[in-house]
C-alpha positions as CSV (number, residue, x, y, z in Angstrom):
1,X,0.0,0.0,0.0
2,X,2.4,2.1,0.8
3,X,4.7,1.4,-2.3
4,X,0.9,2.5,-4.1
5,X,1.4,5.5,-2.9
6,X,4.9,6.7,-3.2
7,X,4.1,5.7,-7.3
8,X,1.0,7.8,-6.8
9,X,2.9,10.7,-5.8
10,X,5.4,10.5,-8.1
11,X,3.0,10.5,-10.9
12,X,1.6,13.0,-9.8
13,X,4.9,14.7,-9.2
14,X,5.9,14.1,-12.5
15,X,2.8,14.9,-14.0
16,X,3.0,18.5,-12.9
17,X,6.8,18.7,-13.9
18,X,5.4,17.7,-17.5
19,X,3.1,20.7,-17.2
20,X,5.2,23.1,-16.0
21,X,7.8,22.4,-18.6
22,X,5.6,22.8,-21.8
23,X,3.7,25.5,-20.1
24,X,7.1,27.4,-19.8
25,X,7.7,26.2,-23.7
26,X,4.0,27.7,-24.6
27,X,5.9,31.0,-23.3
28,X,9.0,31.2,-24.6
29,X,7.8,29.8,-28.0
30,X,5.4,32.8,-28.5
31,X,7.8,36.0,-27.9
32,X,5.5,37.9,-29.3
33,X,2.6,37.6,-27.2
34,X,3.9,39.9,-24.6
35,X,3.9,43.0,-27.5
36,X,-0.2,41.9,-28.6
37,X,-0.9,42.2,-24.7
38,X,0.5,45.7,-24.4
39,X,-1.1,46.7,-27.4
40,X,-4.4,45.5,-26.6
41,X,-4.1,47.0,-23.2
42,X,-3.7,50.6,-24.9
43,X,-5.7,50.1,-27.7
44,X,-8.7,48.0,-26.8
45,X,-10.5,49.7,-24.3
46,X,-13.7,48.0,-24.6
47,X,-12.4,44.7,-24.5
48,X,-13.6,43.6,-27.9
49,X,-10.7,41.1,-27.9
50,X,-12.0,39.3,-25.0
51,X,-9.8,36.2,-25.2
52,X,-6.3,38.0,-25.9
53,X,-5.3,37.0,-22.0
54,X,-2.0,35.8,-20.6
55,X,-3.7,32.6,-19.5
56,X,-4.9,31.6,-23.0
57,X,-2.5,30.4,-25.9
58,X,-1.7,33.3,-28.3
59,X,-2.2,31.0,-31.6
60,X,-6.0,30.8,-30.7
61,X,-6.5,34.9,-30.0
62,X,-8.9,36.7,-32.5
63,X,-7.0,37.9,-35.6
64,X,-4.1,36.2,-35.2
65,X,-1.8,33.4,-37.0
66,X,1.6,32.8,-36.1
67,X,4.1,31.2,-38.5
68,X,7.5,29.2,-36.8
69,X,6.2,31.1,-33.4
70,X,6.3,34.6,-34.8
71,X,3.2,36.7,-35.5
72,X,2.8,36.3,-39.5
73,X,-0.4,38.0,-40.0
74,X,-2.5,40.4,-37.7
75,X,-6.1,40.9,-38.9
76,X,-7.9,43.3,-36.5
77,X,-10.7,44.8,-38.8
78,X,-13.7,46.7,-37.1
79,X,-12.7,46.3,-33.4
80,X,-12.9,50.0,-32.4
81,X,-9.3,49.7,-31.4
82,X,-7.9,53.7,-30.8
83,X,-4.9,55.7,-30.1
84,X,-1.5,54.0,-31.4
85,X,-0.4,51.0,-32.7
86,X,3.4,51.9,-32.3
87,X,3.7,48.8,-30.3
88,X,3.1,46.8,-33.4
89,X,6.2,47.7,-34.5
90,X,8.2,45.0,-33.3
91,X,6.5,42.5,-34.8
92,X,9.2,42.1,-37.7
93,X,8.2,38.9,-39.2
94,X,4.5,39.8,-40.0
95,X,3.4,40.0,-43.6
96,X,-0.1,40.9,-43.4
97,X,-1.5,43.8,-41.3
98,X,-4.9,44.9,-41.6
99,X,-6.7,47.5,-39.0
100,X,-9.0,48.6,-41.4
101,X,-12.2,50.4,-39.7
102,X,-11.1,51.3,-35.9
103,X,-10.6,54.7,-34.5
104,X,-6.5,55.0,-35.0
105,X,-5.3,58.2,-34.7
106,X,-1.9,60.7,-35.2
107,X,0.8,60.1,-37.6
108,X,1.9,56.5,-38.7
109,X,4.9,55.0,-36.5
110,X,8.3,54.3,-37.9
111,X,7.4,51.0,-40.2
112,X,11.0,50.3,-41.5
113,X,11.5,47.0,-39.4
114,X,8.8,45.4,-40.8
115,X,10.5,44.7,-44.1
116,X,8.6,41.5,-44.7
117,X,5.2,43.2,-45.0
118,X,3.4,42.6,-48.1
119,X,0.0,43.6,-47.1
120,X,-0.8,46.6,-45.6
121,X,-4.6,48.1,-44.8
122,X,-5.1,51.0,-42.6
123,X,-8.5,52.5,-44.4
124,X,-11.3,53.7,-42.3
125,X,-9.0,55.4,-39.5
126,X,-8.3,58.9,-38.6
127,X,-4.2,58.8,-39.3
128,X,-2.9,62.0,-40.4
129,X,0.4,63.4,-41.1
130,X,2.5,63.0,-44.2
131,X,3.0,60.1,-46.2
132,X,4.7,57.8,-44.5
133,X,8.4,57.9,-45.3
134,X,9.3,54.9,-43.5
135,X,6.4,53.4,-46.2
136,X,9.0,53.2,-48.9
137,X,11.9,51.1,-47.2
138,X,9.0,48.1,-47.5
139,X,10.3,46.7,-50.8
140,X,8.2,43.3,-50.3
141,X,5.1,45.0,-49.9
142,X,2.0,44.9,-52.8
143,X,-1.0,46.0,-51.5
144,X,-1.3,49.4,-49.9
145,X,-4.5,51.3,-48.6
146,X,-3.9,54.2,-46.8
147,X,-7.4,55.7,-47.8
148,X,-10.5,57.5,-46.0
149,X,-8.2,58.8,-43.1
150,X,-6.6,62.0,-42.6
151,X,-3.3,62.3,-44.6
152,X,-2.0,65.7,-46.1
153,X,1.3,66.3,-48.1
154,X,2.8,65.6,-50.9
155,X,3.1,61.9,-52.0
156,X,6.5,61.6,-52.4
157,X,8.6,60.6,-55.4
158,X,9.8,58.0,-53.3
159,X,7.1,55.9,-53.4
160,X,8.0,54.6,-57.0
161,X,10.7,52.7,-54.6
162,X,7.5,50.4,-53.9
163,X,8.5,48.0,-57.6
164,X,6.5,45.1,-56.7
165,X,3.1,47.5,-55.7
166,X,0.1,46.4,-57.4
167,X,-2.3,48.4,-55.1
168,X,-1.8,51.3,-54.2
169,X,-5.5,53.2,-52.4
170,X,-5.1,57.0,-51.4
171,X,-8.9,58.0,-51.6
172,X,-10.4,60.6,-49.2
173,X,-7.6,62.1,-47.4
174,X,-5.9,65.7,-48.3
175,X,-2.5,65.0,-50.1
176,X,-2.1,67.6,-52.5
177,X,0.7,68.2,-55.2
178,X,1.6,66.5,-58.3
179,X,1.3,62.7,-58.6
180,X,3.5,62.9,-62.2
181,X,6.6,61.7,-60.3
182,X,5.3,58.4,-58.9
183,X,6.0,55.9,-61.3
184,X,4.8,52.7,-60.3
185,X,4.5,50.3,-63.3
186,X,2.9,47.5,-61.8
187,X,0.0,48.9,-60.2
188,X,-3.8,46.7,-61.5
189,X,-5.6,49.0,-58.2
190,X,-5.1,52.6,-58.0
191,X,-7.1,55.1,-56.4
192,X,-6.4,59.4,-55.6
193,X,-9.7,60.3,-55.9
194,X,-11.2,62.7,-53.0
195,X,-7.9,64.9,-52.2
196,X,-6.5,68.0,-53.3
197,X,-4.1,66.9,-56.3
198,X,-3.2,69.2,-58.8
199,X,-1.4,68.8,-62.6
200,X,-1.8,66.7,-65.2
201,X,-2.5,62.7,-64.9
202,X,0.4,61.2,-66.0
203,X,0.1,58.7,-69.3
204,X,1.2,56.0,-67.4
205,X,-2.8,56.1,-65.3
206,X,-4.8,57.0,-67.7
207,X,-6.4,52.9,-68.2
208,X,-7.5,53.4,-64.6
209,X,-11.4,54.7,-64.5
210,X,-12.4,58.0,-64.4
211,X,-13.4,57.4,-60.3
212,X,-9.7,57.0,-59.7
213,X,-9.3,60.6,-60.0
214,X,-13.0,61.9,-58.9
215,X,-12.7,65.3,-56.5
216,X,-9.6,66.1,-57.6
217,X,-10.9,70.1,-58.2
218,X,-8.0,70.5,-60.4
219,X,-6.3,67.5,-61.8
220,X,-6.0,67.3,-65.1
221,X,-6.4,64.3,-67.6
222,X,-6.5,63.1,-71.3
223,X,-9.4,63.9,-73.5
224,X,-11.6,61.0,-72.0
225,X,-11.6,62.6,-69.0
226,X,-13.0,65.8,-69.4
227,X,-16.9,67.2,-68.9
228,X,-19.3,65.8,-72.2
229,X,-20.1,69.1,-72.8
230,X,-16.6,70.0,-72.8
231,X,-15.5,66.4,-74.7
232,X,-17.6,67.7,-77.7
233,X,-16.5,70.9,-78.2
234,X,-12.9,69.8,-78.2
235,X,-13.5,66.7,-81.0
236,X,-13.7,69.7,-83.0
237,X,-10.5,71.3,-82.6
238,X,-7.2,69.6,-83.7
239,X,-4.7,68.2,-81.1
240,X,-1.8,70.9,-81.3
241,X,-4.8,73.5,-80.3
242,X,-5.8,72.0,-76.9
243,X,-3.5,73.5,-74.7
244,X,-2.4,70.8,-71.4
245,X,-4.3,72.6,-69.7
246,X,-7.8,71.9,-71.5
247,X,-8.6,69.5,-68.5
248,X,-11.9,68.9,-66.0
249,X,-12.5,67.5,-62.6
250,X,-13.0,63.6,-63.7
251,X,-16.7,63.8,-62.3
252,X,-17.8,66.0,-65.2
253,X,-18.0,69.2,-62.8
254,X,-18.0,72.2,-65.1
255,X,-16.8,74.9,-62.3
256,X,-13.6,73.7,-61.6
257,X,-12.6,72.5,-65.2
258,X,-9.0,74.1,-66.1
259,X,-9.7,75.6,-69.1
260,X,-7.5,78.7,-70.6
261,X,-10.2,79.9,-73.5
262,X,-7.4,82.5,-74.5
263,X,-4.8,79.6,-75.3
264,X,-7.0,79.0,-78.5
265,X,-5.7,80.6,-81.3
C-alpha cells in the first residue's frame, strides 16, 4: 500500500513537472505575445478582444496566426481599437496587417523594421500626417490602402521605390501636389480620388477609371476625362490646339474645369 502511494505521488509529481515544462515552452515559444498584450491594453479599451489574456494560448486569440512562433499575419478589422499602434512595430516577421475600420489616430509609427510586409490596410481610420516615409523602405510589400483617413502632403517621389506594388488606395484624405513623379508600373488598383491633387495625370494612369481621380478640383487628364459638354467641343479642334491645360475634374463638374479659352488661337 504504501509502495501504491509513493508511485501515486510520483505520478503525480511528474505529471506536474510535465506541465510546467511545456507551459514554460507555450511562453517562450510565442515571444511575441507579450507585444499583442500591451497593445491590446492601450488600444482595446472596450475589450472587444476578449480572449487575448496571458492565460490563453496566443495562436487561438482573434485575428491572429503565427508562423515558426512569430506573428505572420495580424487581422484586427472593425474592433474600435484607438490611439496607437506603435507597439506593433516590433512584430518584424509579419506579412499581413490589416486594421481597417477602428478609430486610430496621429501620424503613422516608424514601419521600416517590418521589411517582410506585403499587405498593408489601414483604411477607415483617422491617421494623419505625411505620407509615411518609413512606407518606402518596404520593398516586399504589394498592396497598400492608406485611404478614407486624414493624410495631407505631398506623395513623395519615393514611393516609386514600392517595384513590386500592385495596389496602391489613397482616396479621401488631403494629399495635395503632383502625382506625375510616382511611377509605379505594376499597379492593377489605384485610387487618388477625393484629395487635393493638382497637374496633369500622367500617361502612365490614364487605363485606370475615371473614379480613380474623382474630386480632384484640379487634376487634369486626357481627352476622356473631361466634362461631355466640354469632350464635344474639343473633338472639333485639332490636337496641337488644346493646350495641357484643357482638363476637368474627372466627375464631369463644369466649375472647376481648367480651361484657358485665351490659349485657343
Amino acid at each position: 500500500m504504501a509502495k501504491l502511494r509513493t508511485l501515486l505521488h510520483l505520478s503525480r509529481s511528474l505529471f506536474l513537472l510535465i506541465l510546467f515544462h511545456f507551459s514554460f515552452l507555450g511562453d517562450a515559444s510565442n515571444p511575441d505575445a507579450e507585444t499583442l498584450l500591451s497593445f491590446k491594453s492601450a488600444a482595446d479599451t472596450s475589450n472587444k478582444l476578449w480572449d487575448w489574456n496571458s492565460s490563453s494560448d496566443p495562436c487561438g486569440w482573434t485575428g491572429v496566426s503565427f508562423q515558426n512562433n512569430r506573428v505572420s499575419r495580424l487581422v484586427l478589422e472593425g474592433f474600435d481599437l484607438h490611439g496607437s499602434f506603435q507597439q506593433l512595430f516590433s512584430l518584424t516577421q509579419l506579412w499581413v496587417l490589416s486594421l481597417k475600420w477602428n478609430r486610430f489616430t496621429g501620424p503613422l509609427p516608424d514601419l521600416s523594421k517590418l521589411t517582410a510586409l506585403k499587405l498593408l490596410f489601414l483604411s477607415y481610420n483617422e491617421l494623419s500626417g505625411e505620407f509615411p516615409a518609413s512606407l518606402t523602405s518596404l520593398f516586399r510589400l504589394y498592396r497598400l490602402d492608406l485611404s478614407h483617413n486624414n493624410f495631407s502632403g505631398e506623395i513623395p517621389a519615393s514611393a516609386s521605390h514600392l517595384t513590386h506594388l500592385l495596389t496602391l488606395r489613397l482616396e479621401e484624405n488631403g494629399f495635395s501636389g503632383s502625382i506625375s513623379s510616382v511611377n509605379l508600373p505594376n499597379l492593377q488598383d489605384f485610387n487618388v480620388s477625393g484629395n487635393r491633387l493638382v497637374g496633369k495625370i500622367p500617361a502612365s494612369r490614364s487605363g485606370f477609371p475615371e473614379s480613380s481621380f474623382a474630386n480632384n478640383p484640379v487634376l487634369c487628364g486626357p481627352r476622356r476625362f473631361l466634362p461631355r459638354s466640354l469632350r464635344a467641343f474639343a473633338d472639333f479642334l485639332p490636337s496641337t490646339a488644346i493646350p495641357a491645360r484643357l482638363c476637368g475634374n474627372v466627375e464631369g463638374v463644369m466649375e472647376h474645369t481648367c480651361m484657358e479659352i485665351g490659349e485657343f488661337k
